[in-house]
N, C-alpha and C positions, 0 to 999 in steps of 0.2 A: 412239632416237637423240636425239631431242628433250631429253629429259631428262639425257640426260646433258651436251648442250649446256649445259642449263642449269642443272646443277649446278654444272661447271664456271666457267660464267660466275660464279656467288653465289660460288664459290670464294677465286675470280681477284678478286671485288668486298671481298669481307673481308680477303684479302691486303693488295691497296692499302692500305683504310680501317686496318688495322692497321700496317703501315708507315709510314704518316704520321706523321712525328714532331711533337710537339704542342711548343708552347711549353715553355719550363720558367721555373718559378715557385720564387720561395723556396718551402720547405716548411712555414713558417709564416703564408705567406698562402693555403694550399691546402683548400680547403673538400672533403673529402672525397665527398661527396654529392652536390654540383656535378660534382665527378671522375668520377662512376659516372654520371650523368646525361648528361655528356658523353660519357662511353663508349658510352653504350645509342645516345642521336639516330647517333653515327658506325654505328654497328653496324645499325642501322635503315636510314639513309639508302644501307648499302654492300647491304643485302640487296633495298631499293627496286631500286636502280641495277641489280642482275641480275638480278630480276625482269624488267624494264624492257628488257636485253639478249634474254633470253629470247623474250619474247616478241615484239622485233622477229627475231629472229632465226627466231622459228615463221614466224612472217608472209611472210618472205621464202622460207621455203620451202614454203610455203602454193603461192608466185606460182610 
């Protein structure tokens, strides 16, 4: 049950981080590679973030 909480949560967390709409940029001052780079940290920090759910969420039912 645990796990699926907290797939869930990672789920819910890439959702957000994907929804976020991002600046927009002429298409000529767009460094493609900065773009993917930025994609990955957003993608990283939203997988943190329900890691992070997860496991306060074990811990509470730990208690």
């Amino acid at each position: 049950m645990a796990r699926a909480k907290a797939r869930k949560a990672a789920q819910q967390a890439e959702a957000q981080a994907e929804s976020t709409p991002e600046p927009i940029v002429e298409a000529e001052d767009v460094d493609p590679k900065k773009t993917a780079v930025a994609a990955a940290v957003a993608r990283a920090k939203a997988r943190k973030a329900a890691q992070q759910a997860a496991k306060e969420q074990q811990n509470i039912e730990e208690d």
